[in-house]
N, C-alpha and C positions, 0 to 999 in steps of 0.2 A: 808762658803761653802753652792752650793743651795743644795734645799732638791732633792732628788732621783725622785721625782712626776717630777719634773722642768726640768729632762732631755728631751734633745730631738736625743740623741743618735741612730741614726740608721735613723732617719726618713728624707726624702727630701722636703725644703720648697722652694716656687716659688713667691719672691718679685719685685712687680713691681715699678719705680720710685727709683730704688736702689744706682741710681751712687752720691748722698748726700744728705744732712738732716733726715730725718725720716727716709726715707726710706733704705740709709745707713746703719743708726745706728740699725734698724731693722733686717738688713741683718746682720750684725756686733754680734748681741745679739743672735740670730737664732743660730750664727755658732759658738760661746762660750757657748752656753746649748748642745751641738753636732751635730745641724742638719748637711747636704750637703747644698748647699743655690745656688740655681739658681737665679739671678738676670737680670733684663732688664733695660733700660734706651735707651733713644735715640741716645746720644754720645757714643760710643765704648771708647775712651782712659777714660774718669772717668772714666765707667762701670769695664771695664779691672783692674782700680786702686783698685775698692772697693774689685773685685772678687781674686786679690792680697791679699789681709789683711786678706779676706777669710782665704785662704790658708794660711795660715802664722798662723793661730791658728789652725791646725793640722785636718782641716775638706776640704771636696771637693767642690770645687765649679764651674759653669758655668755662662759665661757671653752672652746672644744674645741681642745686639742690636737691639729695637725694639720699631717704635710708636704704641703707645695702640690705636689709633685711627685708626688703622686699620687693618681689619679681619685679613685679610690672616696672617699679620704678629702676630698678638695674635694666629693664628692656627701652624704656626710656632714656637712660641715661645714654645706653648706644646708639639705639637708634639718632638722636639728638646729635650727639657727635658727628655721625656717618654724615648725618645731612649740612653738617657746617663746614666739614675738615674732608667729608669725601674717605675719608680711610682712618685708619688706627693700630699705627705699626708696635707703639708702645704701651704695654699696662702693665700699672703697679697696682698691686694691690696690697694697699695700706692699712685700709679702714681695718680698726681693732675697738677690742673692748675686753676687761674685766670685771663685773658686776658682782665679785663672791670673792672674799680672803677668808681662808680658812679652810680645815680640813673637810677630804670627801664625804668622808660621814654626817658632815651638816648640810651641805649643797642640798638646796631645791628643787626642782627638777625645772621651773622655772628659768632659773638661776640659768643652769647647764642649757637648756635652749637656749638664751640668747645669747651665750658667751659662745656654742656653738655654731648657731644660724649668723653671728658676726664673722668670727676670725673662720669657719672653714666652710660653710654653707654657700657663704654672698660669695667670696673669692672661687670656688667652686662652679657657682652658675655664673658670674662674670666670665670668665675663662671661657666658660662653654662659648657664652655670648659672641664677644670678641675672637676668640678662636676658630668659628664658622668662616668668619667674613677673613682670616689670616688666613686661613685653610684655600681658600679661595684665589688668594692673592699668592700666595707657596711665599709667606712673608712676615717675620711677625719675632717680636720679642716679649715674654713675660715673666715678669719678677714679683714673686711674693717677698712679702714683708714676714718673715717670722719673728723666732727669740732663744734668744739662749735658753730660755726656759723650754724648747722645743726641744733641746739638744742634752737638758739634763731636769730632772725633777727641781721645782721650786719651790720653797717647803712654804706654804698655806693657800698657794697658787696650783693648786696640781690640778683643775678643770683647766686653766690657762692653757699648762702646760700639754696638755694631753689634744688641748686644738692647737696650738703650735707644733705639734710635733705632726701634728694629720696633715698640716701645710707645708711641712717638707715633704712630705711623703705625696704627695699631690704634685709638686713640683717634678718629684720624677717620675709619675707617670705623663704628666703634660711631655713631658722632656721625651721621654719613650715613644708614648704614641705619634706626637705631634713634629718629630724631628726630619721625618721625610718630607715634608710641608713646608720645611726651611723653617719651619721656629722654633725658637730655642726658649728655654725656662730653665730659671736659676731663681735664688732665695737667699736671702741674709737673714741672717738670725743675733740682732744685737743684743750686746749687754746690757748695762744700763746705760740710759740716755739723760744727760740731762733735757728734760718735757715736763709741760704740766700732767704730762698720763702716768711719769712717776717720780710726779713733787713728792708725795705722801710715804716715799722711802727715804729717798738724798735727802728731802726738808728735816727730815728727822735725824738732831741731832746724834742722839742714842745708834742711832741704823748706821748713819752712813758711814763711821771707820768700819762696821763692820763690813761692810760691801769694798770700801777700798781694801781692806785686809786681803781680799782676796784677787784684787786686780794687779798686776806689775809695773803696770804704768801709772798708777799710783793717783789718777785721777777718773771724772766721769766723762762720758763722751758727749761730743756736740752731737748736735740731728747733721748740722752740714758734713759731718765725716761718714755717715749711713749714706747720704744723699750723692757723695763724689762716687761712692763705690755702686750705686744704681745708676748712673751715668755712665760708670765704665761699661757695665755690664749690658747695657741699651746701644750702647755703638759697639762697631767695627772692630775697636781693638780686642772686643770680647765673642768674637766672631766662629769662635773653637770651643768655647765653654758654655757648656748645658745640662740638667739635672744637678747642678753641683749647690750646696749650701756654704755662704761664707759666713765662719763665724765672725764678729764684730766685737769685741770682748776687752781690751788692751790687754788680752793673755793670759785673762782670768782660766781660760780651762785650758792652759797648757800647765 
């Protein structure tokens, strides 16, 4: 049974990147502590699918369709929420993307915009968005989704890793400016996941002793084990911690 701190009963969270992996299982875990869980993704029918399972554990949910690479539709998205749920005490911001492996000297410039305008641009003006109306309310929690690769170079991912590491860095200034306001902002930063965002490593043979080589626990991680630890960090028992990044790793960078 969780503890009473760990509820999130009454309150409405806003995950972006929901329709699977992380961000899923995030929405999934949101709405088993009691949230409402608003979720987006690009595709309508998964979105629809996750925001179903929602429902099915006896809490409300909303689904809008929406790329994060674009204002209007990130003003949409809140606005939309405000007017179903009334408020929006939680956001995650999930939604990622890597479009380019390989070294900097080959990156497009292409390329680095939308690996950019995904993981630190949308999270960025979301923030703002949702942060007004917190601002408003002196109330509010927000959790980026970052990556170990924020926390150390990852060799043929270094655009990844250079907006992951802009998304901690963002985390503490939300955490700075925003903390008289009563909202708090924290970030995890996992290792690898088992997800289809990174079958194309674990799937491969050849790769993956080499990624457990470096882990101690000597396996990969679930999304559900990201997702309990953004539910601690959404309630009360995380009620004293902000600006902080958790790494997720099974101890790969100790």
């Amino acid at each position: 049974m969780s503890s009473p701190k760990c509820s999130l009963e009454g309150k409405v969270a806003l995950v972006t990147g929901a329709s699977r992996g992380i961000g899923r299982a995030i929405a999934l875990g949101l709405a088993e502590a009691g949230a409402n869980v608003a979720i987006c993704a690009r595709k309508a029918p998964a979105l629809e699918q996750t925001a179903c399972e929602i429902r099915a554990l006896g809490v409300e949910s909303l689904a809008v369709p929406a790329n994060v690479r674009k204002s209007d539709e990130l003003t949409n998205l809140v606005d939309t929420t405000l007017e179903e749920f009334g408020k929006i005490d939680i956001l995650v911001n999930n939604a990622g993307t890597n479009v380019f492996v390989g070294g900097i000297a080959d990156i497009e410039e292409s390329a680095w915009d939308v690996i950019m305008n995904t993981n630190v641009k949308a999270c960025f003006l979301l923030s703002q968005l949702v942060g007004k109306h917190m601002i408003e309310r002196k109330d509010g929690v927000i959790i980026n989704i970052s990556s170990i690769g924020g926390v150390k170079s990852s060799p043929m991912m270094g655009v990844y890793s250079i907006s992951k590491a802009a998304l901690i860095m963002l985390t503490r200034v939300l955490a700075a400016e925003w903390g008289r306001f009563g909202i708090r902002a924290n970030c995890i930063a996992p290792g690898m996941v088992k997800t289809g965002f990174s079958q194309p490593f674990w799937g491969n043979e050849e790769v993956l002793p080499q990624i457990l080589r470096d882990v101690p626990l000597d396996r990969l991680a679930e999304p559900e084990e990201m997702a309990s630890v953004v539910v601690f960090l959404a309630s009360g028992a995380a009620s004293y911690i902000s600006g902080q990044t958790i790494v997720l790793d099974g101890g790969a960078s100790a």
